[in-house]
C-alpha positions, 0 to 999 in steps of 0.5 A: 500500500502506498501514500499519494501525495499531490504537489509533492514538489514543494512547501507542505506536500514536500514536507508531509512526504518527509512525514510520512517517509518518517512514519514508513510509508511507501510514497508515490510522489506527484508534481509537475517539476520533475527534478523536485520530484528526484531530489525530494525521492533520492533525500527519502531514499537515502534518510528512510530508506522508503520506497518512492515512485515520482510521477511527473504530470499536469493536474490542472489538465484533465488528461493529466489527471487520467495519466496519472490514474492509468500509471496507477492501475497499469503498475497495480498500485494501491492507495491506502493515503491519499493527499490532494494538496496540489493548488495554486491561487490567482490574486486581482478582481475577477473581472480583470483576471487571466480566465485560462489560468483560473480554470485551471486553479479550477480544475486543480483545486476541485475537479482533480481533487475530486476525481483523485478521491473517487478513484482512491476510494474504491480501492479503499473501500474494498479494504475497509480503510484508508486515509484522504486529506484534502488541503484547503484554507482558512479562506474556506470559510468566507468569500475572498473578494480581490481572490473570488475563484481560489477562496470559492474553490477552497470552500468546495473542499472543506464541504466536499471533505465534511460531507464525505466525512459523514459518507464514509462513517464506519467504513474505515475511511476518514477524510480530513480537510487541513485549513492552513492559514498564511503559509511559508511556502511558494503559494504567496508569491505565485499568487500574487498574495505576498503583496497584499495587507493578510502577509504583512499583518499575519506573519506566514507559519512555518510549512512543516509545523503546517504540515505536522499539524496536517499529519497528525489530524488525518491520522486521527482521522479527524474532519477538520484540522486548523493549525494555529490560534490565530488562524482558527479566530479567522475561521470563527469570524465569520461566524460572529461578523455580520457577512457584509462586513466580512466582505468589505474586510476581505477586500480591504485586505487584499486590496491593500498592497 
């Protein structure tokens, strides 16, 4: 049985591949960057000893994601974990943005997360256990005017993870959604958001405590993990801030830059 992580490349997938090598899993590793991937596999092999299997596709491209899935079954390659935390974001007004590129944020952050699940629940299924952990945000729990597609998109997973959560009750499966906030990782400046106001009043948290927090949450099995007390005052806001004003914070926020 192996680990799947996607993004593997970098920042909190590169170091929940390390954690899980740590705990002796057996990885297959997924990214685009291909020499990331080999770096990260030959640092594994020679620390853990793990067996490692890279696998270079784009998964915001549909048929990547059905390359990927083809190499899986034509190598017989069981999943037991599965960690969707392959996603990017795109800052600016919708309105202005590069649409190609937010399909694509679309088709990485949603439908590939989807369809990666459905596959590996089958599998799991039929074994009575297995863990997925899908990487969402804190921006999961409001709108994010200024990033409209990326906080809309992270709102999917968090319901997409609770609902399944309560699907799979008894099964053996558990399904965690991880809700980081501002994260040192490449994220920020590929999105644009290390400009804006959130990163220079929320100082980024540390990838690996992000990622350890992540670990130890899916191998609970529990539905929800926010690391981080700031991160779950942010996540409760919305709860107590009528949501017109929410609106207009967010966009201050980013606008802000």
């Amino acid at each position: 049985m192996y680990t799947l992580i996607t993004g593997a490349s970098g920042g909190i997938g590169h170091d929940l591949a390390l954690l899980a090598a740590e705990d002796g899993k057996k990885l297959v590793l997924v990214a685009r960057s291909v020499e990331k991937l080999e770096e990260l596999a030959e640092t594994i092999r020679k620390s853990y000893k793990s067996e490692v299997i890279t696998i270079d596709v784009d998964l915001s491209d549909e048929t990547g994601v059905n390359t990927l899935i083809s190499e899986l079954i034509k190598r017989d390659i069981q999943i037991d974990t599965l960690i969707n935390n392959a996603g990017f974001g795109d800052f600016g007004n919708f309105a202005k943005a590069d649409l190609p590129k937010n399909m694509e944020l679309i088709r990485l952050n949603i439908s590939t997360l989807t369809q990666l699940s459905h596959f590996a629940l089958q599998g799991m299924l039929k074994e009575g256990r297995g863990k997925i952990m899908n990487v969402a945000s804190t921006a999961a729990f409001m709108p994010g005017p200024g990033m409209a597609v990326y906080y809309a998109s992270k709102a999917y997973v968090l319901s997409f993870t609770e609902a399944l959560t309560r699907e799979l009750k008894g099964t053996g499966v558990t399904v965690t959604a991880l809700c980081p906030g501002p994260t040192d990782t490449g994220f920020a400046s590929i999105s644009g958001l290390g400009k804006s106001l959130m990163h220079r009043i929320l100082p980024p948290a540390a990838s690996m405590e992000v990622a350890k927090a992540g670990y130890k949450a899916m191998m609970k099995g529990k539905a929800i993990e926010i690391p981080g007390f700031t991160n779950k005052l942010s996540a409760m806001s919305p709860r107590f801030i009528p949501r017109g004003l929410m609106r207009n914070v967010i966009y201050g926020i980013h606008k802000n830059h």
